[in-house]
C-alpha positions as CSV (number, residue, x, y, z in Angstrom):
1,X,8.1,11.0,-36.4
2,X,5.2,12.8,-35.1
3,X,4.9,16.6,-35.5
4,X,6.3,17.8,-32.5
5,X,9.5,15.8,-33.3
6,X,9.7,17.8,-37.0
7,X,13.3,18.9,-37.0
8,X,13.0,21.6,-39.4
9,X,10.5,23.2,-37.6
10,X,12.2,23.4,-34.4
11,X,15.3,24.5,-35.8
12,X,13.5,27.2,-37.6
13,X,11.7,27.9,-33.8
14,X,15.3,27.7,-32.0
15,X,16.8,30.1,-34.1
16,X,14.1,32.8,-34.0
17,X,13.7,32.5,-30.5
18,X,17.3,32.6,-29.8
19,X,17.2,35.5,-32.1
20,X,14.9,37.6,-30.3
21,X,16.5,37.2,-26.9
22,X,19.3,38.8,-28.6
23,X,22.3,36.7,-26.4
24,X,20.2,37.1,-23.2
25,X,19.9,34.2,-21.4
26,X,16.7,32.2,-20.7
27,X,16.0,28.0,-20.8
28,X,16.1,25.9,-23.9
29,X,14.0,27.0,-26.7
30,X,13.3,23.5,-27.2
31,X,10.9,22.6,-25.0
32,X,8.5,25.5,-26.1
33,X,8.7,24.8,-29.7
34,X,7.6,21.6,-28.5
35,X,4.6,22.0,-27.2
36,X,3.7,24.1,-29.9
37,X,3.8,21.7,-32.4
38,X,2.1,19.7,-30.6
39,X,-0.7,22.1,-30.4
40,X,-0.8,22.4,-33.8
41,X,-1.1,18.8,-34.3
42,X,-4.1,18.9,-32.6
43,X,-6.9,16.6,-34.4
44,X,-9.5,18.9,-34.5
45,X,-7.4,20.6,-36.6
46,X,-7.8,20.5,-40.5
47,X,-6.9,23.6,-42.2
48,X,-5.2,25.5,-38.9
49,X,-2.0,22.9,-39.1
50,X,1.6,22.6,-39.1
51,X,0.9,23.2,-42.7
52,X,-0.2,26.4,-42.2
53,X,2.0,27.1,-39.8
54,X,4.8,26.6,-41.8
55,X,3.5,28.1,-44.8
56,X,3.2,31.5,-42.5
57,X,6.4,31.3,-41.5
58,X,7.0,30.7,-45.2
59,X,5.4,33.9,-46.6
60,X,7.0,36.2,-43.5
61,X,10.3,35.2,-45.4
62,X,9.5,36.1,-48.4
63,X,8.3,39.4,-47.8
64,X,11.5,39.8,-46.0
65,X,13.4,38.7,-49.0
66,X,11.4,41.0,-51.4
67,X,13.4,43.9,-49.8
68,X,12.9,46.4,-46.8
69,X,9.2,45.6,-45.9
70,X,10.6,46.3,-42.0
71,X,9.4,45.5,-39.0
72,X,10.8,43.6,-36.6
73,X,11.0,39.8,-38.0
74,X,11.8,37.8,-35.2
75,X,8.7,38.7,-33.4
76,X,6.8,38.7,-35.9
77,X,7.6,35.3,-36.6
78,X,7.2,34.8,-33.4
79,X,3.7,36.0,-33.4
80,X,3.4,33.2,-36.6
81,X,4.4,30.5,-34.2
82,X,1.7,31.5,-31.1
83,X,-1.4,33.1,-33.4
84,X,-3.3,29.8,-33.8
85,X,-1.4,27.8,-31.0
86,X,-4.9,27.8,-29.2
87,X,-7.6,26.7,-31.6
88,X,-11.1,25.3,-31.2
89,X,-13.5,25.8,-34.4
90,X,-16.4,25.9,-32.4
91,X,-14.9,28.8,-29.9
92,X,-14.4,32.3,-30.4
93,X,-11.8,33.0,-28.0
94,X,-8.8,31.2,-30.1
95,X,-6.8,34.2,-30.9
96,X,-7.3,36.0,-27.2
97,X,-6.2,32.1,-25.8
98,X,-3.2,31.8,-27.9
99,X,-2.2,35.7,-27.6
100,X,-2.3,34.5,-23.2
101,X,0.0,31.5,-24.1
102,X,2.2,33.8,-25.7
103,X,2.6,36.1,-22.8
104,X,2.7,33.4,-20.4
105,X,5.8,31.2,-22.6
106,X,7.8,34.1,-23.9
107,X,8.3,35.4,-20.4
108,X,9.4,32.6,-19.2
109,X,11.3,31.8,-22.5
110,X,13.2,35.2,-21.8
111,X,11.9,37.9,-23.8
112,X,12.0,41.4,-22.4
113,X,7.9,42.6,-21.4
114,X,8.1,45.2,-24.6
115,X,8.9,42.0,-26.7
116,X,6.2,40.0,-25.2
117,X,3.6,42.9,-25.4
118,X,4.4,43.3,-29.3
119,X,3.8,39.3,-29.8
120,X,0.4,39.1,-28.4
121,X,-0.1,42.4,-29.5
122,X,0.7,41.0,-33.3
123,X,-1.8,37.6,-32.3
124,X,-4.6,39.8,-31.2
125,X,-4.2,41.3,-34.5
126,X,-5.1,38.4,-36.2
127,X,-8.6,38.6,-35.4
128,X,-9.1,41.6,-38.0
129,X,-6.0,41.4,-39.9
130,X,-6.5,45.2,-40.2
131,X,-3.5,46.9,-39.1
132,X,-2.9,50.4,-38.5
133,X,-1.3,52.2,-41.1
134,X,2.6,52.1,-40.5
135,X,2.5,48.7,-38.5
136,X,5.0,47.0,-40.2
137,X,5.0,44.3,-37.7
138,X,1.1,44.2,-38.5
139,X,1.6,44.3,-41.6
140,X,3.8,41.4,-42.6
141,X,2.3,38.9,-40.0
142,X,-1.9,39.9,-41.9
143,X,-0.6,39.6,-45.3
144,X,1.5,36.0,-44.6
145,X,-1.4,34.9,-42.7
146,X,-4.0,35.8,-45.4
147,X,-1.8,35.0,-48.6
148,X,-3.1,31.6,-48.9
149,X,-6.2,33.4,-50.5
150,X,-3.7,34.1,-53.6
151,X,-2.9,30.4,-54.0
152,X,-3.6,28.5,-57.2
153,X,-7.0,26.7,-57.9
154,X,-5.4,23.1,-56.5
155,X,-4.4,25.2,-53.8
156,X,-7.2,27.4,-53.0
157,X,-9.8,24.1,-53.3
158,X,-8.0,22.1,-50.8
159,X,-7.9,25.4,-47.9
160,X,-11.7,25.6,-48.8
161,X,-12.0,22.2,-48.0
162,X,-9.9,22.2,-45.0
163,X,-11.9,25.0,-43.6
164,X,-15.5,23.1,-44.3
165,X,-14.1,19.9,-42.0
166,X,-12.7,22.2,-39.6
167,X,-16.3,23.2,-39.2
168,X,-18.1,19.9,-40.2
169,X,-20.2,20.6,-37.0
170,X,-22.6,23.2,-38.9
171,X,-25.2,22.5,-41.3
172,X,-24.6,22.9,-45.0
173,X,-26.5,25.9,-44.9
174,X,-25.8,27.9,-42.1
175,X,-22.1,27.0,-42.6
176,X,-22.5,28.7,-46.9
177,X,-24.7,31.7,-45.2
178,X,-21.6,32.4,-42.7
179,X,-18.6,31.4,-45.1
180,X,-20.4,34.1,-48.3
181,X,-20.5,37.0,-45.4
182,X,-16.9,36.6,-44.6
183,X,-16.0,36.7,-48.6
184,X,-18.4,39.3,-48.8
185,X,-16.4,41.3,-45.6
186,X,-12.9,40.6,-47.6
187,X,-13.9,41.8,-50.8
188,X,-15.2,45.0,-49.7
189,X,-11.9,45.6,-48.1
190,X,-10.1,48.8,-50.0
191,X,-7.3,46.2,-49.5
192,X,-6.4,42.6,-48.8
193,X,-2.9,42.8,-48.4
194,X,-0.9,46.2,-47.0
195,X,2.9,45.5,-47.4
196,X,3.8,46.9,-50.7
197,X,5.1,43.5,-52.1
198,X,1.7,41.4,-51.1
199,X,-0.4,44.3,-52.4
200,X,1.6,43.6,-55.9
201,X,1.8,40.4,-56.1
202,X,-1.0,38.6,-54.4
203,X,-4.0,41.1,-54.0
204,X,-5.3,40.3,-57.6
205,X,-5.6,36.4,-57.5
206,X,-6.6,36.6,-53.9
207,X,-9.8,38.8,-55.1
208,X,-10.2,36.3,-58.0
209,X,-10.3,33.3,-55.8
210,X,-12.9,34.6,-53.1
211,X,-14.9,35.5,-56.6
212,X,-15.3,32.7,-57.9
213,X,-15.8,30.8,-54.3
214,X,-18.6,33.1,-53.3
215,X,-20.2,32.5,-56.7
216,X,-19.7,28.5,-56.1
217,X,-21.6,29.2,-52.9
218,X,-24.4,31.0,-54.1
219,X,-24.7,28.0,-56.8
220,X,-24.1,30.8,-59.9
């Protein structure tokens, strides 16, 4: 069974899509969900996987489940399925690619141009992941993107290995120069994580772990 093919997955991308269209009609979910595993089977592709894909979609639901954090959660799961769709590691375009596919399949996939503008809206988001103040939507999609940083050691090791293949292309050094600045941009952040669940739950190990990783780097 290759990726594309997971049935769990596509369920999970049948029902949200069918959930956002709201009893509209439109063509068979499907074929979209599809391609997008596919996508993120790609084999440039280490850390930015079904994986992580899943384990997005993952957190989204448990925020949900931790009571009333809002927002719209179809799109925003949504959003999950489309912010890494496009992904090269040695392009900086990825997020304003795969915010294009979005507009491009959901209209087609038969959601309303307020519903599509929210999605890519939500994608383009993840280029900060520095939502407005009161952007639920924003909010939830951020904080389950970025709660991998609260992962245990086992965990947090193999993202931070995932992410050095991803970029196996640059030399040790310029590659611990540019990972220590974006450790250095999160942790001076008044806030890793805005919904009022991640804030209480993850924010603390998240800062621990980019800690201790930024200290590994600078070989203290």
């Amino acid at each position: 069974m290759t990726a594309a093919q997971d049935p769990a997955l596509l369920q999970r991308w049948n029902a949200t899509l069918l959930a956002a269209r709201a009893g509209r009609e439109g063509p068979d979910p499907l074929p979209y969900g599809e391609n997008l595993l596919a996508r993120w089977s790609e084999p440039q592709r280490r850390y930015h996987t079904v994986d992580h894909l899943r384990a997005v979609l993952d957190r989204i639901d448990e925020l949900a489940d931790q009571g009333g954090e809002g927002g719209e959660l179809e799109l925003v799961r949504l959003a999950a399925w489309f912010h890494d769709a496009v992904y090269r590691p040695d392009r900086s375009e990825n997020e304003e690619r795969s915010a294009a596919l979005a507009e491009k399949a959901l209209t087609e996939a038969g959601l309303t141009e307020r519903e599509v503008t929210e999605v890519a809206r939500l994608v383009r988001l993840t280029v900060t992941h520095d939502p407005a103040p009161g952007d639920l939507n924003g909010e939830t999609l951020c904080d389950a993107d970025l709660a991998v940083l609260a992962t245990d050691p086992d965990t947090y090791g193999g993202y931070t290995a995932a992410v050095r293949e991803e970029y196996a292309f640059v030399p040790d050094e310029a590659f611990r120069e540019g990972r220590a600045a974006v450790l250095r941009q999160l942790l001076a952040l008044p806030r890793l994580f805005r919904t009022p669940y991640g804030a209480a739950v993850w924010e603390e190990k998240a800062r621990e772990n980019l800690e201790k990783e930024l200290a590994e780097l600078a070989g203290d």
